[in-house]
Every structure is written in C-alpha cells, then in structure tokens.
C-alpha positions in Angstrom: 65.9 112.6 129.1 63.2 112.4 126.6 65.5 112.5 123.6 67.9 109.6 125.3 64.2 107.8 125.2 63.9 108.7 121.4 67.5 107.8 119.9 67.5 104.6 122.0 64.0 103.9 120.8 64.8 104.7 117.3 68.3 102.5 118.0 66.3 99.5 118.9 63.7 99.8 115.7 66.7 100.3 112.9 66.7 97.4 110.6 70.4 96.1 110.8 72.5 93.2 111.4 76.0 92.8 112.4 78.3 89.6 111.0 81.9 89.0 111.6 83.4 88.8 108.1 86.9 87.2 108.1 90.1 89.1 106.5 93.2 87.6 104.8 95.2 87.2 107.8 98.7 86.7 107.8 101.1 83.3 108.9 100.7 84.4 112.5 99.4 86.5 114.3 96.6 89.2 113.9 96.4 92.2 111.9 97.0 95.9 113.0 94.3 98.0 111.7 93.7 101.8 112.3 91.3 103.6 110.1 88.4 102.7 107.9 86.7 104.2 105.3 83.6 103.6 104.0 82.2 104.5 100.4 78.8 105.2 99.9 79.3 105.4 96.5 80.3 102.0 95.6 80.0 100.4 98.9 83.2 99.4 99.6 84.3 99.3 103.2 88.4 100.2 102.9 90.3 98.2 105.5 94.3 99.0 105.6 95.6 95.9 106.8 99.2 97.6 108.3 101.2 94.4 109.1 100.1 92.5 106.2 101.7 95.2 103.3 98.0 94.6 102.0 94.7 96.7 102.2 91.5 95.0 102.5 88.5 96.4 100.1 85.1 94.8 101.5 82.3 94.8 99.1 79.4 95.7 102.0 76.6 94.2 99.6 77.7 91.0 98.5 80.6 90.1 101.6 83.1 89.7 98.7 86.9 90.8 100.2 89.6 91.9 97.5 92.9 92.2 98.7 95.3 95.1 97.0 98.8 93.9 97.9 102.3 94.8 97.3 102.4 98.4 100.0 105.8 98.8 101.4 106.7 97.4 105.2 108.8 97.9 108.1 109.9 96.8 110.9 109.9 98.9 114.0 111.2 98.2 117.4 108.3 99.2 119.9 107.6 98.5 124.0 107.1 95.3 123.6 109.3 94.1 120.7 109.1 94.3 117.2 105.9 95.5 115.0 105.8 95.9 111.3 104.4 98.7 110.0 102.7 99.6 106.7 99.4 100.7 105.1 97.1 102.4 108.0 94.5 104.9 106.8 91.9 105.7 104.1 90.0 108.7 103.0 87.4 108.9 100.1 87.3 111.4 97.7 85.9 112.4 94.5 86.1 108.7 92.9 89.8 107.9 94.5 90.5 106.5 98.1 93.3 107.5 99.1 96.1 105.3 101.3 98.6 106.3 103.9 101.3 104.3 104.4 103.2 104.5 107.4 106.4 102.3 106.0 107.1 104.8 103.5 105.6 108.0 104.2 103.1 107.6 101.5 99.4 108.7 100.7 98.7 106.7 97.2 95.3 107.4 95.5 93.3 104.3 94.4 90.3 104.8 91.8 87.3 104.0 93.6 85.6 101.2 91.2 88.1 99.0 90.1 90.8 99.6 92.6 93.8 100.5 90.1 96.4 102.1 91.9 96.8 105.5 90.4 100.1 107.5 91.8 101.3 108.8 95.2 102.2 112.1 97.3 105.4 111.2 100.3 105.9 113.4 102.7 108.7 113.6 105.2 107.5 112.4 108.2 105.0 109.1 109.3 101.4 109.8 108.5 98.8 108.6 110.5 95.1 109.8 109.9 93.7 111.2 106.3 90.6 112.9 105.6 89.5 114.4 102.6 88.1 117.9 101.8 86.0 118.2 99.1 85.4 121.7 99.0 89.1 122.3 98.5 90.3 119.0 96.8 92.8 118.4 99.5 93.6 115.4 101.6 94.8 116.2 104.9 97.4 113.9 106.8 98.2 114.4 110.7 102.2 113.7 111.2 101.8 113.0 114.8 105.6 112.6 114.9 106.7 116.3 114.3 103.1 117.5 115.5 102.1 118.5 112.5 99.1 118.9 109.3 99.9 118.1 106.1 97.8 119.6 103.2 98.3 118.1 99.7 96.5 119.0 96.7 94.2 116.6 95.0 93.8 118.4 92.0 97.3 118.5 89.8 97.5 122.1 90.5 100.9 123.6 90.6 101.4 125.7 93.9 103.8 128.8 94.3 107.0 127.4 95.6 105.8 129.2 99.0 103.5 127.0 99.3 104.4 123.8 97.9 103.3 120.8 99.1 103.4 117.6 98.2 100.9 117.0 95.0 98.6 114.4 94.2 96.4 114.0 90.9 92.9 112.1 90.5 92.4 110.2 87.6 91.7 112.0 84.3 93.4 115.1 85.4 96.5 116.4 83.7 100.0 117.6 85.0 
C-alpha cells in the first residue's frame, strides 16, 4: 500500500500539463488513429492519421503539426458500413520512423529530421502494430489477419533465400 502512496504522490508533484492540440481533420467526420510513436530524439510525436491517407508529425516543443500526405487508401466494408483504411502505425528507429500502412500492406521508413520519405518493405498481408528492435535492426509487424510476425531487416542486408523477408534500408546504407 505504501508504494500506491508513493507513485500517486510522485504522480500528483510531476510538473506537466495536458492541451488538446487539433489535427488536420478531414471534410467529415473524425479521424481513425491507432498507434503513436514518440521520438525523444527530435521530439516529434508521430500520429498516423488512417482515414485521411496522411500522417500527422507533432512537434511536442513548439505545438507546430506537419502533415506527410499522399499514403495509399481504401475502402473497406465493415459492421457498420464503410471505413477507409490507410496509414495506422509508427515505430522509431535509428533516425527513421517507420509507417505501416494498412491500404497497401506497407511499412515505409521516414528519416527522422526532416521527414523525407525514404523507401518501403510490403508484405502480403495487413499490418497492424510495428515496433522496432534495435539490437537487431529489425522492425517487427503483427499480421493479425493470418496470425502472424513479420520480421524485416532494417539494415540492407541480404538474407539466405531461407529466410528472406521483406527488406528495408535506413538512410546512408547501401544495397
């Protein structure tokens, strides 16, 4: 009980604040967001924006939003109609965030500072969440649709056709 005490105590004293910072929106409607990322590096909170074929970068310092437009979209019947479906998740790795798409089955990698788009891995089924590994330079996709973990290599290297996945390359890295 005496550690509940302490976090909530420590909760209470922490220095923060909490604003609602408005995002692009599109003509109607609301925007379908999954999963965040967050680099400490540059500060930049990474918000796929699904519906709106756009991800949201957030500078967390200065409030300023940047959109990165122009990700693939599709329509999808669901329960309750239709939904459209595109850009969903981020992970951060060494100086690239990467993006999975759910419209096209693609993870793209982003450079980190100035948001150029730098090249893409597909895979051949939906992805949902990414994460990055740093100790391996992988970035791991869940395919929830054929229950399944995909691995692909963020470093250029060439795999044995055993193992080949699907290969992504981080900026200054050759084939």
């Amino acid at each position: 009980m005496r550690l509940l005490e302490v976090f909530f105590a420590l909760l209470l004293a922490s220095d923060y604040s909490v604003h609602m910072l408005p995002l692009p929106a599109p003509a109607t409607g609301g925007i379908y967001m999954d999963y965040l990322a967050y680099d400490a590096h540059t500060g930049f909170v990474w918000a796929p924006a699904g519906n709106t074929g756009a991800v949201d970068v957030v500078d967390a310092a200065t409030g300023k939003v940047t959109k990165i437009g122009d990700f693939a979209t599709k329509e999808v019947q669901v329960r309750n109609g239709q939904r459209t479906l595109g850009p969903t998740s981020a992970a951060v790795g060494k100086g690239v965030v990467y993006i999975g798409n759910r419209a096209d089955n693609k993870i793209c990698a982003f450079d980190a500072r100035t948001l150029a788009k730098r090249n893409c891995g597909e895979i051949d089924s939906m992805p949902d969440g990414l994460a990055y590994a740093a100790l391996t330079n992988e970035v791991w996709v869940t395919a929830p649709r054929d229950k399944s973990l995909r691995i692909l290599d963020a470093s250029g290297r060439v795999r044995s056709r055993r193992e080949a996945r699907p290969v992504l390359h981080e900026p200054g890295r050759q084939r």
